[in-house]
Each structure stands twice: as C-alpha cells, then as structure tokens.
C-alpha positions in Angstrom: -28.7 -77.4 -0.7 -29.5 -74.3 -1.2 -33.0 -73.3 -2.2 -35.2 -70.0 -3.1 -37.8 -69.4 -1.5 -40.2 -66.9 -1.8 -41.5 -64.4 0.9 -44.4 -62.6 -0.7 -46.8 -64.3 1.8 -44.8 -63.0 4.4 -44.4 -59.2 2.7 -46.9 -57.6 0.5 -44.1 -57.0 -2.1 -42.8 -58.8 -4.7 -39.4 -60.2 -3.1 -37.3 -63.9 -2.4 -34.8 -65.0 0.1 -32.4 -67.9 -0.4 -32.7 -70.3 2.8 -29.1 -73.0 3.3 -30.7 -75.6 5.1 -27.4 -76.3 6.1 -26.1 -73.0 7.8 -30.1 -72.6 8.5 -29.5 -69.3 7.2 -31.3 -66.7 5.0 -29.7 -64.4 2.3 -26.6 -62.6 2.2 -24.2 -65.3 3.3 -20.3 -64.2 3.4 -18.0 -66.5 1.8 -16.1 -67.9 4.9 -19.7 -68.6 6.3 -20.0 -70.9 3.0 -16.2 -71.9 3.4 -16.7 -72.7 7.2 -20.0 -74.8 5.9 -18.6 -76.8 2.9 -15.2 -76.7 3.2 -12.8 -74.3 1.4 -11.9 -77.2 -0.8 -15.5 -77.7 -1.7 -16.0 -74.4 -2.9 -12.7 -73.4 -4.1 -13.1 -75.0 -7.4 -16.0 -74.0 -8.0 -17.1 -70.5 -10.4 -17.8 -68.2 -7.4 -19.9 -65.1 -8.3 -21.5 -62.5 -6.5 -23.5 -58.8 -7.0 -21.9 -55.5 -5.8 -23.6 -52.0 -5.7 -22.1 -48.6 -5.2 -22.9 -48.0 -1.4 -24.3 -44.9 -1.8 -27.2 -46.1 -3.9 -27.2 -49.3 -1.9 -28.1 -47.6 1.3 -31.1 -45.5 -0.3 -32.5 -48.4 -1.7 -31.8 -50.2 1.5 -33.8 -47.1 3.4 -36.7 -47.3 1.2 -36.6 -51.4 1.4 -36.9 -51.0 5.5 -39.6 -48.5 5.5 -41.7 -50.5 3.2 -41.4 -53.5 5.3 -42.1 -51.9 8.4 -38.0 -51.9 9.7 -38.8 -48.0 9.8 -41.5 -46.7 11.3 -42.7 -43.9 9.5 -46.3 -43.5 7.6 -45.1 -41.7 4.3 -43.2 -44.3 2.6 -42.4 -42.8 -0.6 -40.7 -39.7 1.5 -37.6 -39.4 2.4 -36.2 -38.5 5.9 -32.3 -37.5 6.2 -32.9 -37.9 10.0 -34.0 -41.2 10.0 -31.6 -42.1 7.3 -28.4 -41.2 9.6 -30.4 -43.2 12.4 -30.0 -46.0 9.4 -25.9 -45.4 8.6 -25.5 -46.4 12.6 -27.4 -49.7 12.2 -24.5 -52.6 11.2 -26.2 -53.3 8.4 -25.5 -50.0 6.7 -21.9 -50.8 7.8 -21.7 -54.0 6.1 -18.5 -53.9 3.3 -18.3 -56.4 0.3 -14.7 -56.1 0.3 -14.6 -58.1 4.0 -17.6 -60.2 2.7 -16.7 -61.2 -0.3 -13.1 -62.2 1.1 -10.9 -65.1 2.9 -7.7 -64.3 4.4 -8.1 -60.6 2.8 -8.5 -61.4 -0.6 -11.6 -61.3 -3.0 -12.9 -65.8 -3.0 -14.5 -65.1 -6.5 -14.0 -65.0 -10.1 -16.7 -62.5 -11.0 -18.4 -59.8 -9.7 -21.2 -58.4 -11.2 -22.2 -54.7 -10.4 -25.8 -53.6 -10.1 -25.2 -50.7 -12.8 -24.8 -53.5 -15.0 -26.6 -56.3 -13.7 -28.0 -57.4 -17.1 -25.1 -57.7 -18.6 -23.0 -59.3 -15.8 -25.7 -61.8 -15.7 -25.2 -62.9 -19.2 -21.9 -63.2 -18.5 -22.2 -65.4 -15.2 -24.6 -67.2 -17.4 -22.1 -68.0 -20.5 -19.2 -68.7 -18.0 -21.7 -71.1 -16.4 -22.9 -72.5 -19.9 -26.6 -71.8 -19.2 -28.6 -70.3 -22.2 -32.1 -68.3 -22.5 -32.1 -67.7 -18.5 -33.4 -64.8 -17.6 -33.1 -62.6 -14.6 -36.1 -61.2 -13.2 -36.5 -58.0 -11.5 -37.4 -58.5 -8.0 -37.5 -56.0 -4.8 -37.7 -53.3 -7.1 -38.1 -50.1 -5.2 -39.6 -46.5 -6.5 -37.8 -43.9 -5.4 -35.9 -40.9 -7.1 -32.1 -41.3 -8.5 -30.1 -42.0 -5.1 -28.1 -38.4 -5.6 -31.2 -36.5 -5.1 -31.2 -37.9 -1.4 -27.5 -36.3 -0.2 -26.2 -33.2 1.1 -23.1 -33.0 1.7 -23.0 -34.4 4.7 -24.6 -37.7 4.6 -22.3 -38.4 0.9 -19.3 -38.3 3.1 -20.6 -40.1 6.2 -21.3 -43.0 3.7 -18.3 -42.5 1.7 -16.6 -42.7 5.3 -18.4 -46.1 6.3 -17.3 -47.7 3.0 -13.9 -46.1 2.5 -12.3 -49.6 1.3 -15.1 -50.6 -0.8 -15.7 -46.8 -2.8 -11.5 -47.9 -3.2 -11.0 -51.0 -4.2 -14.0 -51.2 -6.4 -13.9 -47.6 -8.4 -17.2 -46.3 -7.2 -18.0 -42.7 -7.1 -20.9 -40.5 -6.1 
C-alpha cells in the first residue's frame, strides 16, 4: 500500500513524500521497481500515470530544492551559483532521465503523462480518466526563484541539454 506521508516535521517547508511499505521506499519509484514489486501483471492493467518536466527547469528547481534543505551548503539561498550548479549536473540525480524511468523493455509503461507546464490541466484529466470529481491538486514544494532561463549561459543550456539528450527528444522540450 502506498501511502503519503508528510515531511514538514522533518523540513521547515511545506513538502510530502510517498513511502511503499512494500519496496520500503520513498518517492520517485521507476516503473520496473513497481513491476519487480507487484508483478507486471498487477500493474499492467492498471491506468499508469506519471508527471514530466522539461529538464532544464527541473534542474533549477531541483538546485534551489537542495540548497533549501541543506543538500547544498551555501548561506544565500535565494542566490544562484553557476559553480555550484555544474557541481549539481555531476550528481546522478541531475542525470536521472524519464524516458529510462518511465520505461520497461524500452518503451513508455503508461497511458498518460502529465507535463509540469500543464499540470492543472493534466490533473483533470488523470482525474476524469480515473472517474474522480472535485479533487484538487494542491501546490506543494513550491520554490521562489526567477524563470529557469534567467539561470543559463550558454554553457550550462547545452551541458543539460547533453545529459537529457533522449528525453529534450522524445518528449518535444525546448529551452
């Protein structure tokens, strides 16, 4: 069973993890993780759903995430370091593609994805497709920071766009 559970004791910001009891795991599980867990033929019928953002944006928010939870060590946290940002883009994390995530035996395991540029939207749509009514989504981890192309020279757009090569591709996103 998978439950939500909140972590604001734990951080002073508003934010939630997801805990599997079964795979004892937090968050951002893959879908042959759940597959391996459940069984492909558990899951297979099932709606299978899941949230994409362009990488670019992704990784500033991911930066700003980290320094306000202490990942980054740095004592302006509304400031933005390219330095320590490329320190970021070499941490696996940064390297982490949906396309190989999202996927068993190299091919997208679900019916919908909803993209962050749209996420309101999407939702509703997840929502219909799952018949639930009057849900909304709620705005958590929201970060304060400037639009994620004020952050890039030159430089640091194509390092990115060089990590996520396959997902910019296969998923249309631009800079």
């Amino acid at each position: 069973m998978i439950e939500a559970v909140s972590a604001e004791p734990h951080l002073q910001m508003n934010n939630f993890w997801l805990h599997d009891r079964k795979l004892g795991q937090h968050k951002h599980l893959s879908a042959a993780d759940y597959c391996n867990a459940y069984g492909r033929e558990n899951i297979e019928p099932l709606f299978r759903f899941s949230c994409i953002r362009n990488p670019w944006d992704r990784l500033i928010s991911v930066y700003f995430f980290w320094k306000g939870i202490g990942h980054i060590k740095s004592d302006k946290l509304d400031e933005f370091d390219p330095h320590e940002f490329e320190k970021m883009l070499k941490l696996p994390h940064a390297h982490t593609s949906y396309t190989k995530f999202l996927s068993i035996e190299n091919k997208l395991f679900v019916d919908f994805l909803m993209r962050f540029e749209s996420l309101d939207d999407d939702f509703a749509r997840v929502c219909e497709a799952l018949g639930l009514s009057g849900v909304d989504l709620p705005h958590k981890n929201k970060s304060n920071h400037a639009p994620y192309r004020s952050y890039y020279d030159t430089r640091l757009k194509n390092i990115v766009a060089q990590l996520h090569e396959e997902d910019i591709s296969i998923f249309k996103y631009s800079f």
